[in-house]
MIDO-47870 format. One line per field, with one value per residue: residue in three letters; x, y, z of N, C-alpha, C in turn. Coordinates in pm, whole numbers. Each point is the difference from the previous one (the first is absolute). Example, Ala and Ser with C-alpha at 12.3 -4.5 7.8 and 13.67 -1.06 7.14 Angstrom:
2
rest ala, ser
n_X 1319, -35
n_Y -569, 105
n_Z 780, -72
ca_X -89, 82
ca_Y 119, 119
ca_Z 0, 6
c_X 90, -77
c_Y 120, 109
c_Z 0, 73
END
This chain:
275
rest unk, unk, unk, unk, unk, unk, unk, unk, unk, unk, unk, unk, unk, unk, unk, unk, unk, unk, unk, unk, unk, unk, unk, unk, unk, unk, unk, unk, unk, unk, unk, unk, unk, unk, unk, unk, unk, unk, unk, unk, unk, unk, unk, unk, unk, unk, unk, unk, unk, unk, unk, unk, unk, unk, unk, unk, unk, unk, unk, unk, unk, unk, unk, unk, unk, unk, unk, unk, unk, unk, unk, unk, unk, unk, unk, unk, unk, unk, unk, unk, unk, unk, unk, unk, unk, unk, unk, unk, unk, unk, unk, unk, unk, unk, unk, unk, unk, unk, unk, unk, unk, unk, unk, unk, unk, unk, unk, unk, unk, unk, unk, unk, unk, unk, unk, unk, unk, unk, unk, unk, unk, unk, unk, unk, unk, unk, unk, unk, unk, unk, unk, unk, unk, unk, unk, unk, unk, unk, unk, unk, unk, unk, unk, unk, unk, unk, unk, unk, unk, unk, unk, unk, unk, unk, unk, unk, unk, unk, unk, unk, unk, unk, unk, unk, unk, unk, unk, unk, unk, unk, unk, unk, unk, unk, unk, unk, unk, unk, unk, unk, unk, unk, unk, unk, unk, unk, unk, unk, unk, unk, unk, unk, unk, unk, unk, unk, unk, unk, unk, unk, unk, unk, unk, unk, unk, unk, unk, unk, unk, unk, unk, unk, unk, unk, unk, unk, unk, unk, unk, unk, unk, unk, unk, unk, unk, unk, unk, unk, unk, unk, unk, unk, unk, unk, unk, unk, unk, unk, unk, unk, unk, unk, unk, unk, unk, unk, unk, unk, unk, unk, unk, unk, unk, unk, unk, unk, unk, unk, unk, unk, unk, unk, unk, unk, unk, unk, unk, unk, unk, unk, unk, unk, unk, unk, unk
n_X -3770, -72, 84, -34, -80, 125, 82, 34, 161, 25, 7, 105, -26, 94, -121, -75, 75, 35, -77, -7, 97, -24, -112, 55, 93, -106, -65, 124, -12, -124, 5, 142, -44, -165, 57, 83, -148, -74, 120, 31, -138, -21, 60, -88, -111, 104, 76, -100, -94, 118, 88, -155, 1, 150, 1, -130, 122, 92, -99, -38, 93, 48, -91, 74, 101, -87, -110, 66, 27, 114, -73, -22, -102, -75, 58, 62, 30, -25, 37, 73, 11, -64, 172, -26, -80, 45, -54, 65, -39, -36, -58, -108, 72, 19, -125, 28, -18, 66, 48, 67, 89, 191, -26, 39, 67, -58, -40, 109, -38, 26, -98, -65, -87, -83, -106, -128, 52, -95, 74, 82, 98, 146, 105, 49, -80, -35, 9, -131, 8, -107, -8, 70, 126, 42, 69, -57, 0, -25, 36, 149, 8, -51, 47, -14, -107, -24, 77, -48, 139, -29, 9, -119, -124, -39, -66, -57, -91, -41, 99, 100, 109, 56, 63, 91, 97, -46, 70, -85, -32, -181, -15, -127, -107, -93, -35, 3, 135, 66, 21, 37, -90, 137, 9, 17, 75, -102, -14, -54, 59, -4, 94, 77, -36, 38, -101, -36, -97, 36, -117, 124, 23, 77, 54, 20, 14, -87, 20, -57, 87, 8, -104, 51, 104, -92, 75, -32, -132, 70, -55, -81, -132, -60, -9, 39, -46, 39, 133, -26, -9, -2, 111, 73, -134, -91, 85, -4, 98, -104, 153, -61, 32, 1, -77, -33, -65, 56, -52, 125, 41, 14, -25, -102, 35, 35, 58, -127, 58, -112, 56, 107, -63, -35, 69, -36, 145, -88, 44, -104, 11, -46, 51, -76, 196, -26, 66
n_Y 8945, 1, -83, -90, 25, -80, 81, -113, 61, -23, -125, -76, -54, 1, -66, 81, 100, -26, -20, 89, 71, -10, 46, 103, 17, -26, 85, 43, -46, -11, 72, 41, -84, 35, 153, 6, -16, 93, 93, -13, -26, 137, 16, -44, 27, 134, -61, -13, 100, 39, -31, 59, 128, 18, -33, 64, 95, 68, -14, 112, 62, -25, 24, 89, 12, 22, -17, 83, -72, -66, -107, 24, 124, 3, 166, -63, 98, -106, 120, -53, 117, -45, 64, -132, -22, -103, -10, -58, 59, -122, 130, -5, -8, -117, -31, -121, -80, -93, -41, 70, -74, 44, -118, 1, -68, 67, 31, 102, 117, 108, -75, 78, -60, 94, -43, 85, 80, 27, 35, 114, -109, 54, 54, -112, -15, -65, -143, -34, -176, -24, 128, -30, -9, 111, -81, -48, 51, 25, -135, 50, 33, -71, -60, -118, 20, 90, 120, 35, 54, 99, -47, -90, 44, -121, 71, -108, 38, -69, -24, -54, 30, -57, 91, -105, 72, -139, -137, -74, -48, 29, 35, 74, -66, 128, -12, 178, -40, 89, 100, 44, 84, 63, 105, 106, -101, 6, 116, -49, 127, -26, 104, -67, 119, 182, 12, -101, -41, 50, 35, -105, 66, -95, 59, -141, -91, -36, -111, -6, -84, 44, 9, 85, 52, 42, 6, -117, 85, 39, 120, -28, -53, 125, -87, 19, 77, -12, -133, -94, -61, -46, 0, -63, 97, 112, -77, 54, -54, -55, -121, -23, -108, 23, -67, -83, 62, 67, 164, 63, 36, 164, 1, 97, 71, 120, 66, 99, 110, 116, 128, -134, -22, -120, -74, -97, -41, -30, -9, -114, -18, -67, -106, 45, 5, -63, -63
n_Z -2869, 111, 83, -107, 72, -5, -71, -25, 62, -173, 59, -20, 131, 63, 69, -93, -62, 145, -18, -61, 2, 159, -47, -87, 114, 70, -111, -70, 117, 41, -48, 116, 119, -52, 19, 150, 33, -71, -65, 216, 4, -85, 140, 119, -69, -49, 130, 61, -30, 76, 89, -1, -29, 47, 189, -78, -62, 87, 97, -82, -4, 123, 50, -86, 53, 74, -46, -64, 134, -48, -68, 136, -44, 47, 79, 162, 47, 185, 20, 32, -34, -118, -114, -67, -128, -100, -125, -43, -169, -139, -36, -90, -110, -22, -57, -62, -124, 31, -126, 22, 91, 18, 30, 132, -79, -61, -120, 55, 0, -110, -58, 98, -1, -30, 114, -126, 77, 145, 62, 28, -17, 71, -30, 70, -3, 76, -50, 32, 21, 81, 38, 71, 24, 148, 39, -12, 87, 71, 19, 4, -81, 3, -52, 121, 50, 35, -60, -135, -74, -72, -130, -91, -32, -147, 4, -46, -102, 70, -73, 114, -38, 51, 34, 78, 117, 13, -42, 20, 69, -43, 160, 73, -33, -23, 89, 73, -34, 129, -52, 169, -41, 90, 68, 130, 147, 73, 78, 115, 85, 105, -33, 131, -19, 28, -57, -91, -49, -109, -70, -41, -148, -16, -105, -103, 126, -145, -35, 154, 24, 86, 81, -76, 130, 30, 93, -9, 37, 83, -33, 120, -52, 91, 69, 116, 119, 109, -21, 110, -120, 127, -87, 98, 62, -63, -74, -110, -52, -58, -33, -64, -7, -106, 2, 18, 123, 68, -20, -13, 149, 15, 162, -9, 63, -100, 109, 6, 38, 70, 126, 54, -141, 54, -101, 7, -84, -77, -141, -47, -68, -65, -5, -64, -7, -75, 85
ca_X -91, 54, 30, -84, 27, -67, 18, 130, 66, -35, 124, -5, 35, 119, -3, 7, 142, 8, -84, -26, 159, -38, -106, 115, 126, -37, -23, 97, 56, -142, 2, 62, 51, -49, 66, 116, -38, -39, 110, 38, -99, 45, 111, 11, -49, 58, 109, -69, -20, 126, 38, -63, 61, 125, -58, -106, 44, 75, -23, -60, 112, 45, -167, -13, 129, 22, -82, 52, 200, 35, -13, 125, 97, -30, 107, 35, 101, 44, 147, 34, 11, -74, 31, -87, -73, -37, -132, 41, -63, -5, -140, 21, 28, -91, -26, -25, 51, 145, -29, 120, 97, 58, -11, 122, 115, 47, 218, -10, -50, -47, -180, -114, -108, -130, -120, 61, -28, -75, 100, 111, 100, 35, 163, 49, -82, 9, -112, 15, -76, -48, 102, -97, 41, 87, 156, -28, -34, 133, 147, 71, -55, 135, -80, -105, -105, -236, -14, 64, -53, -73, 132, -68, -90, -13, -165, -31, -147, -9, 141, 141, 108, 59, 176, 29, 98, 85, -115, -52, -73, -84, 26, -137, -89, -78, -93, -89, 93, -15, 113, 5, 163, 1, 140, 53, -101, -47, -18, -84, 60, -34, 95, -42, 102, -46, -119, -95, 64, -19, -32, 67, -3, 151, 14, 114, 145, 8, -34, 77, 6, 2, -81, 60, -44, 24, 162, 43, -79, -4, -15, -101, -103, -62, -191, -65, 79, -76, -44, 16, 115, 112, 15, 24, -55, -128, 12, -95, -60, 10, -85, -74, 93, -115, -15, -61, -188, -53, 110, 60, -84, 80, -37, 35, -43, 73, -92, 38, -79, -5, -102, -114, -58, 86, -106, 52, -111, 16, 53, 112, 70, 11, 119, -130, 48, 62, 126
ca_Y -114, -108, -137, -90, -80, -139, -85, -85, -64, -121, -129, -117, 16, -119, -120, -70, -80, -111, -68, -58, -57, -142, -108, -40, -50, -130, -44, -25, -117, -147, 32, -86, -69, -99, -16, -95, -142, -89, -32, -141, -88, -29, -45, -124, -24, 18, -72, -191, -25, -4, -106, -81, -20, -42, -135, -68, -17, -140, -142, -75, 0, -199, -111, -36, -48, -152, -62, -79, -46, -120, -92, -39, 97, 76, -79, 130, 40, 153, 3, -43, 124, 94, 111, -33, -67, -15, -26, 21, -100, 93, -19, -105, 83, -22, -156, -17, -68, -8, -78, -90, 85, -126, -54, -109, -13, 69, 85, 127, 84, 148, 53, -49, 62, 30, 119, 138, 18, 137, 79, -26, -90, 130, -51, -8, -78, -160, -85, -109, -79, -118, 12, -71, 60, 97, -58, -49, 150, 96, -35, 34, -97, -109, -126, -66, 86, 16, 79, 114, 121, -8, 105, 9, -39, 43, -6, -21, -40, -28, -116, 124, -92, 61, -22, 38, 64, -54, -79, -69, -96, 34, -128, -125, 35, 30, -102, 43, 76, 144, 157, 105, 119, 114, 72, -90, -3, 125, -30, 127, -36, 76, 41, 93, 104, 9, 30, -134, -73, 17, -105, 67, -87, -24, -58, 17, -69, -144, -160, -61, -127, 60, 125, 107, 104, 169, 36, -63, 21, 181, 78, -24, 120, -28, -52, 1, -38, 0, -117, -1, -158, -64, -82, -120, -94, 4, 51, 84, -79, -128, -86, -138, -14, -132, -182, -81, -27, 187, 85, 71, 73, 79, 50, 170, -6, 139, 72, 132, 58, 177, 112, -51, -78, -84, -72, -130, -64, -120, -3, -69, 3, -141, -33, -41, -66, -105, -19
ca_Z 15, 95, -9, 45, 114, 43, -157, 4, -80, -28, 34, 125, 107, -19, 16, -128, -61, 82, 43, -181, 7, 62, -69, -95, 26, 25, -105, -53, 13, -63, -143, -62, 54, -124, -141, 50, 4, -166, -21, -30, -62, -82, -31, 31, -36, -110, 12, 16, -196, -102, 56, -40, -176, -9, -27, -64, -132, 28, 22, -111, -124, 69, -64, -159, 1, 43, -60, -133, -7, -70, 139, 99, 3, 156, 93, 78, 78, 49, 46, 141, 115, -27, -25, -132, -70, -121, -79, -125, -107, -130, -72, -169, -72, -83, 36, -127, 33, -149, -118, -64, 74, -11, 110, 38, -31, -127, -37, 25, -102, 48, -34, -10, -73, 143, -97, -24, 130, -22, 52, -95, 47, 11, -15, 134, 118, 77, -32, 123, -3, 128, 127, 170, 110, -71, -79, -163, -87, 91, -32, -82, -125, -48, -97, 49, 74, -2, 11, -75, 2, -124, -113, -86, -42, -137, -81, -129, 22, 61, 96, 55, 21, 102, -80, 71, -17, -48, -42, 139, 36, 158, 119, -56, -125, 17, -49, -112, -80, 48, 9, 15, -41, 68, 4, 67, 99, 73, 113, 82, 116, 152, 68, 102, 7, 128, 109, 18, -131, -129, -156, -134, -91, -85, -89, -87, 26, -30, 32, 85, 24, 147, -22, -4, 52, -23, -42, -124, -128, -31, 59, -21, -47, 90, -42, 122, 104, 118, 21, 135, -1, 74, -109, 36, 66, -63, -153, -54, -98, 48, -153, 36, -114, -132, -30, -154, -38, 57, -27, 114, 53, 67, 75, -4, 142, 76, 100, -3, 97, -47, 94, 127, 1, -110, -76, -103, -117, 17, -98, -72, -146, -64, -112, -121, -107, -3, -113
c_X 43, 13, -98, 98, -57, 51, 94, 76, 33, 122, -6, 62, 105, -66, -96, 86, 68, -92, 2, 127, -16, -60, 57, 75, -82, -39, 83, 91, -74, 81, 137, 26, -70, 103, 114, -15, -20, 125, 90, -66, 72, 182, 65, -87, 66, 102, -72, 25, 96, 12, -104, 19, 70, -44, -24, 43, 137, -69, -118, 131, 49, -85, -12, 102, 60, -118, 92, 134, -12, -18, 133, 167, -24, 113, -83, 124, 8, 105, -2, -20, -170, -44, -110, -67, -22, -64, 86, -70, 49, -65, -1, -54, -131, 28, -57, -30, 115, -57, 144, 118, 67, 14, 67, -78, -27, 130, -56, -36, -26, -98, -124, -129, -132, -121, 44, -51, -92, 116, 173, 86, 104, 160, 64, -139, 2, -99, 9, -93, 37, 94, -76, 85, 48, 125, -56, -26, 139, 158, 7, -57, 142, -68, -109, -76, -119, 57, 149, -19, -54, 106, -101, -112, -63, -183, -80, -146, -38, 82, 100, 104, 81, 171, 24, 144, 122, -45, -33, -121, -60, 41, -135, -93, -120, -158, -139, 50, -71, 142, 3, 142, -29, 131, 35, -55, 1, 31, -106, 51, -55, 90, 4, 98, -23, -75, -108, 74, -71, 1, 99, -32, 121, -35, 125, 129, 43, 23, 129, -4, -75, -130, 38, -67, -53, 151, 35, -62, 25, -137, -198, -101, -92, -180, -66, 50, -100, -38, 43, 2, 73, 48, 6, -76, -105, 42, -75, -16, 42, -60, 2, 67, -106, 37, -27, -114, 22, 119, 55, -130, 79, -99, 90, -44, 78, -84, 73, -19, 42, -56, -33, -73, 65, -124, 67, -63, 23, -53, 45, 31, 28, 115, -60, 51, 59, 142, -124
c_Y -77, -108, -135, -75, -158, -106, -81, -45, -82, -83, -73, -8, -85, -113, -26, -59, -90, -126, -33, -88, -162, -79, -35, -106, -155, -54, -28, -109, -85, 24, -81, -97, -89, -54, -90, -153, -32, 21, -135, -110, 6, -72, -126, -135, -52, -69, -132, -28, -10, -156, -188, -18, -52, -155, -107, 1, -119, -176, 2, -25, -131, -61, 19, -65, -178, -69, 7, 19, -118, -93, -94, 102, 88, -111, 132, -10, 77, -36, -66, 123, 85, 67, 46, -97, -6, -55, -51, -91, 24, 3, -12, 148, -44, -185, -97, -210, -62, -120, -114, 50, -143, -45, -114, -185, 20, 81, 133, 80, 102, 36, -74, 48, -4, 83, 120, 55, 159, 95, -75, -44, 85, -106, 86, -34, -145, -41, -109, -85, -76, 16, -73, 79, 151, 2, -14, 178, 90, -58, 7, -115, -101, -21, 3, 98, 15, 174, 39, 132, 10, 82, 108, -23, 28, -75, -55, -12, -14, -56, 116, -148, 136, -64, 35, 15, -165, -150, -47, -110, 1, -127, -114, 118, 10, -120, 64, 95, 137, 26, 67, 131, 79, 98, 17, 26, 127, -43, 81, -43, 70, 32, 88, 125, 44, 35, -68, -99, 22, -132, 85, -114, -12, -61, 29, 17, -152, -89, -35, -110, -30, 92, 129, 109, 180, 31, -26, 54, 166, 41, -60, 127, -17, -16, 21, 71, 13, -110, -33, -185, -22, -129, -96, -74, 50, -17, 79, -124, -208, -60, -171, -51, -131, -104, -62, 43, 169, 10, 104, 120, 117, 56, 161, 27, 118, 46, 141, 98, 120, 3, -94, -126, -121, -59, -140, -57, -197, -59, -148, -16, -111, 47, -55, -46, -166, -61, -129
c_Z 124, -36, 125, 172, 24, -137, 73, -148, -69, -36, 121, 87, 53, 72, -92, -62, 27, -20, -203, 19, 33, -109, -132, 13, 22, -144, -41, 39, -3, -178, -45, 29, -128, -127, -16, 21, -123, -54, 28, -22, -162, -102, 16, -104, -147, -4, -16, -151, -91, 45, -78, -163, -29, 8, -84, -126, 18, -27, -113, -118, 37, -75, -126, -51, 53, -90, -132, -11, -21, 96, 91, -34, 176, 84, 108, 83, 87, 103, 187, 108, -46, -23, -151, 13, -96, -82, -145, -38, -124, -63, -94, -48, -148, -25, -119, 43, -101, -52, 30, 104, 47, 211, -9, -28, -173, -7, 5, -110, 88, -34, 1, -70, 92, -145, 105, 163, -60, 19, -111, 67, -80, -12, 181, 67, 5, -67, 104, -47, 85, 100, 117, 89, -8, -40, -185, -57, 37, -48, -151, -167, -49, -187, -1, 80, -57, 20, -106, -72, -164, -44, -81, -3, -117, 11, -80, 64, 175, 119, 45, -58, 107, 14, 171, 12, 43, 0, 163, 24, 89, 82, -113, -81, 129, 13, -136, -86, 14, -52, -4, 6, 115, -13, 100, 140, 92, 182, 72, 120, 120, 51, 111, 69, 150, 60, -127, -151, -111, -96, -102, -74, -76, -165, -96, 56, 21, 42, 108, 57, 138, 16, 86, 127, -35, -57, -155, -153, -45, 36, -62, 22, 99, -44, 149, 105, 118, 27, 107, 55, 88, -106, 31, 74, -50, -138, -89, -135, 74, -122, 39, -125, -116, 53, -113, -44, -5, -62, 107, -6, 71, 66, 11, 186, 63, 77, -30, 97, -20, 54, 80, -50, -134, -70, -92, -113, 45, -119, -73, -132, -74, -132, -107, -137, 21, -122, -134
END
């Protein structure tokens, strides 16, 4: 059988292949260069959102925390170099008002009596009535003071008598016979490490005379970071201290920043208890 003259071989010619190759190779990089942009889009994006969480749970946990600390319990502290900032308060644990409690110049006794509180008044927490300053809370308990500790508490119907751990004499009497119970005080600090400053939170290294540095509290719990506070000269917290007519007020004002871009709160916080 002869063979057909004029058939062509069937495949491709190398500047085909060449030339598919090229148009590939340009695809594949439109292809990834997409994928590399939406990746760090997506990563950067993922860092903002952390940073804003953190944030926003920090200075809402302050803001629950400071609305029911004991009133003219908010101190701050920050250090001369800038190294911190501190927030200490104590928050009430639970709140009643008392019936019967011994005040100067009555005779000492170890019990008082209060209605029945919603929450349970617990053996080692503080009973406080009509504190004004933070000395009246923080120093050491003599006798005499506006801050002891509880031994006992026995129930009847409606009423607490409350047994405390030795006899004493409130400083003054409540004008709207408030008592309040807490355990013990907290801190939130801006501590600045090396490369920005962190929100810790300190608790349960009790009642100091002095308001106590980072150093002093052991080992605090982190609530923030990516805070960017020049402390000493932008502070992150600023308190306005009660008068007769207002109550204290804590200005919140951390600045944060991620990827380049910063952001501030500006935050105030009313002291909504009264002695």
């Amino acid at each position: 059988m002869p063979l057909r003259r004029g058939l062509k071989a069937a495949g491709f010619t190398l500047i085909e292949m060449v030339t598919v190759i090229l148009i590939l190779g340009i695809i594949i990089v439109g292809i990834s260069s997409f994928v590399i942009f939406g990746t760090r889009i997506f990563v950067e994006s993922s860092a903002v959102d952390q940073v804003l969480s953190q944030s926003r749970f920090g200075i809402e946990r302050m803001t629950r925390d400071i609305r029911r600390a004991v009133p003219n319990s908010v101190r701050v502290l920050t250090a001369t170099d800038g190294s911190y900032q501190c927030l200490e308060l104590l928050p009430i644990s639970a709140s009643t008002s008392y019936l019967d409690a011994p005040f100067v110049p009555q005779s000492a006794q170890n019990t008082l009596t209060a209605i029945k509180s919603i929450r349970p008044i617990n053996a080692a927490q503080s009973v406080l009535i009509y504190p004004l300053t933070n000395s009246e809370i923080y120093n050491p308990q003599g006798t005499i003071a506006k801050r002891f500790i509880v031994q006992s508490v026995a129930e009847t119907s409606d009423q607490l008598t409350i047994t405390l751990t030795q006899n004493v004499r409130f400083t003054e009497a409540s004008p709207l016979k408030r008592l309040y119970v807490a355990d013990s005080p907290l801190s939130y600090c801006f501590v600045n490490t090396a490369s920005n400053v962190d929100l810790l939170l300190y608790q349960n290294y009790g009642y100091k005379v002095n308001q106590p540095a980072p150093a002093a509290m052991g080992n605090g719990a982190l609530m923030a970071q990516n805070v960017t506070n020049a402390l000493t000269v932008n502070p992150a917290v600023i308190m306005t201290p009660s008068t007769l007519v207002t109550n204290a007020i804590v200005h919140l004002q951390p600045l944060f920043s991620v990827n380049g871009e910063t952001f501030q709160y500006q935050h105030q916080v009313q002291v909504m208890n009264v002695p």
